[in-house]
N, C-alpha and C positions, 0 to 999 in steps of 0.2 A: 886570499879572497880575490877570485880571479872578477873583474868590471865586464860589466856588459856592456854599458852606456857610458858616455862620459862627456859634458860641457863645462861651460861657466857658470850655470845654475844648478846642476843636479850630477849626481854618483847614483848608476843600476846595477843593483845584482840581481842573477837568476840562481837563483838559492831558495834552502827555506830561510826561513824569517829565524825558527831557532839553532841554526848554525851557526850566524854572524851577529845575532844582535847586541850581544853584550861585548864586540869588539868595535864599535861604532860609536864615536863621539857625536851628539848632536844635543838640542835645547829641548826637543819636544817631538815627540809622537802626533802623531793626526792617520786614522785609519777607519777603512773600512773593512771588516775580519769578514770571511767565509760567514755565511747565516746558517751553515749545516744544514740543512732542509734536500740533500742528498738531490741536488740540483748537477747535470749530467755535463760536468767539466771535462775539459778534452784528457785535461793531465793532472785533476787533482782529486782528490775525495772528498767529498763535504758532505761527507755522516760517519763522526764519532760516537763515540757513545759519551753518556754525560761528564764521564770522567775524564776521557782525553779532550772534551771540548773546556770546558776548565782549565786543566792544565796549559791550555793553549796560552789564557789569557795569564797565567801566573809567569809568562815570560816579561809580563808589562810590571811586575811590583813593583813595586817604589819608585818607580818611574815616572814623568809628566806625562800625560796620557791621553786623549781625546780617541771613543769612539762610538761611532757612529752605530747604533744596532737598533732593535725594535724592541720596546720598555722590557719585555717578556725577559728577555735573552739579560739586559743589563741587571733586572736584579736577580736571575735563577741561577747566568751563569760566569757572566762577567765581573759580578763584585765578588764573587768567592774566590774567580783567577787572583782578582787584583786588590783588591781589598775595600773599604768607603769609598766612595762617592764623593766630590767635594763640589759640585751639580752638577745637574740636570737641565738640557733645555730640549725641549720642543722643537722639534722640524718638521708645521701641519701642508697640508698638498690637498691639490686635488689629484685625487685618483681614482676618478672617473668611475664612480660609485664601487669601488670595492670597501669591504670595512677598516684594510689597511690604509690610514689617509693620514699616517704621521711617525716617525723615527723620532727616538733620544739621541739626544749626544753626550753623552757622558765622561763629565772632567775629573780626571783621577789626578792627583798629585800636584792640582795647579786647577787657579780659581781665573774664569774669566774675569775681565773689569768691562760690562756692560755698559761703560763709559765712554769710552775708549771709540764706537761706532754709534750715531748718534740716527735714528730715523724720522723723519717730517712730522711737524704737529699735525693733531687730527682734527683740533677744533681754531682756526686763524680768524675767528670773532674773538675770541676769548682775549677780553683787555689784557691779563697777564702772561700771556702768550702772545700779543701785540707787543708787550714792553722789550720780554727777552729775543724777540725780532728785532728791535730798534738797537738792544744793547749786544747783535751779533750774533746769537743764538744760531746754531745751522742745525736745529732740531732737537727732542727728544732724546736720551738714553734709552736704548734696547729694553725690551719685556725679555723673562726668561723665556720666550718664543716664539720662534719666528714662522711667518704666516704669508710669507714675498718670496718667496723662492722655490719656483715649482719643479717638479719630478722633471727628470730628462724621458723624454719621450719618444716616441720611431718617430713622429716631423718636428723635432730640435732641431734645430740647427747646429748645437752639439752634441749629437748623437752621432758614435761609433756603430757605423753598422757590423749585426754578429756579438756585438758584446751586450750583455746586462749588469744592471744593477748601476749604472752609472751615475756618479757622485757630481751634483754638479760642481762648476769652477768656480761659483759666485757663494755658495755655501763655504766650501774651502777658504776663501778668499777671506768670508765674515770670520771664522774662527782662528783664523793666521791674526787676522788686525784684533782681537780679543784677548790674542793669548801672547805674543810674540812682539819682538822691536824687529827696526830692519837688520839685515844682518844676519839675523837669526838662521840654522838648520834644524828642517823638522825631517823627518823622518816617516817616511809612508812602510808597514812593514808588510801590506798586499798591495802593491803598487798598482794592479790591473793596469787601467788605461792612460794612466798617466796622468790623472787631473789635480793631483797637486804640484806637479810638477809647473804648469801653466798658473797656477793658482800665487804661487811661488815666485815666479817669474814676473807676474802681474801687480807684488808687493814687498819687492826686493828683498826678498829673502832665499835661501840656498836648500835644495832639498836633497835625499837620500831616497833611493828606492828600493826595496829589496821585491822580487815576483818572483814565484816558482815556477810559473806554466809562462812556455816559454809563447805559447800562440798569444798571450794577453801580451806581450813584448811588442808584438809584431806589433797588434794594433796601436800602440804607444808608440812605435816608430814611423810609423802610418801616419800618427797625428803630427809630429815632428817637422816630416815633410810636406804637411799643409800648410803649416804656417809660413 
């Protein structure tokens, strides 16, 4: 497996994802797969037909798994690649009145602990929500939903120009401290633009990339040398 990339936080290949995946040791998967919707990639195809898009996800069984797709897609095509579901959560946006205004993320093989990342109380009159202030509290456990983390957009400030579909790093971030300790390697197996890898780096943990299209690299190497 010849490297494309290589630091102290993250291992790239420019491959596909089913050539090397089952020679790759790491803790956990976290992805964003092709939506198939035959959207006009420089170097890839994204329209199979139901069978091969299936099969795609059956490279993930019994694997720890997080991904990211639209509800449709998670239960028509992605639990039959990969098998149950062990949740579901919600990722709503705005977007700018389209009727798409929210993504699944879907945990196969491994359960968050919505523990784990704690968000602000909503009501700070509430005597018992005064007390557990007093006794330390730094907030709330997670809904299966989160509703603070908006769509990357053309004026982001992290937005790659030329690329779509960009995941943001603070999302990434929530499901790393969810699912993972430090130390841990996840594994990105469409790596595009490289936002887990910052995601990663953000929460000292170690990442793996694998991309086929060699232009999404570039823009990943792009981001590299911004920081």
């Amino acid at each position: 497996m010849e490297t494309y990339y290589e630091d102290e936080i993250c291992k790239i290949y420019n491959c596909k994802m089913e050539d090397i995946i089952n020679n790759l040791k790491y803790d956990l998967i976290i992805t964003d797969p092709p939506y198939n919707i035959n959207y006009k990639y420089p170097d890839y195809k994204d329209k199979m037909n139901e069978e091969e898009y299936i099969s795609l996800f059956k490279n993930f069984k019994n694997k720890p798994t997080v991904i990211i797709h639209y509800p449709e897609a998670i239960c028509n095509y992605v639990c039959k690649g990969i098998g149950n579901v062990n949740k579901i959560i919600s990722w709503c946006y705005n977007n700018n009145g389209s009727s798409k205004a929210h993504r699944s993320i879907g945990f196969f093989n491994i359960t968050p602990n919505l523990e784990k990342v704690r968000q602000p109380y909503k009501n700070l009159n509430d005597k018992r929500i005064k007390k557990l202030i007093e006794k330390g509290s730094e907030g709330a456990r997670l809904y299966d939903w989160f509703n603070d983390i908006e769509l990357i957009k053309n004026v982001s400030k992290e937005k790659i120009k030329g690329f779509t579909n960009q995941i943001p790093i603070k999302l990434l971030e929530r499901i790393i401290l969810l699912t993972t300790k430090e130390g841990d390697i996840i594994l990105d197996s469409f790596f595009g633009s490289g936002s887990l890898y910052f995601a990663c780096k953000n929460t000292n943990r170690k990442c793996i990339g694998i991309e086929q299209s060699r232009s999404h690299l570039e823009y990943f190497m792009e981001r590299i040398k911004r920081e």
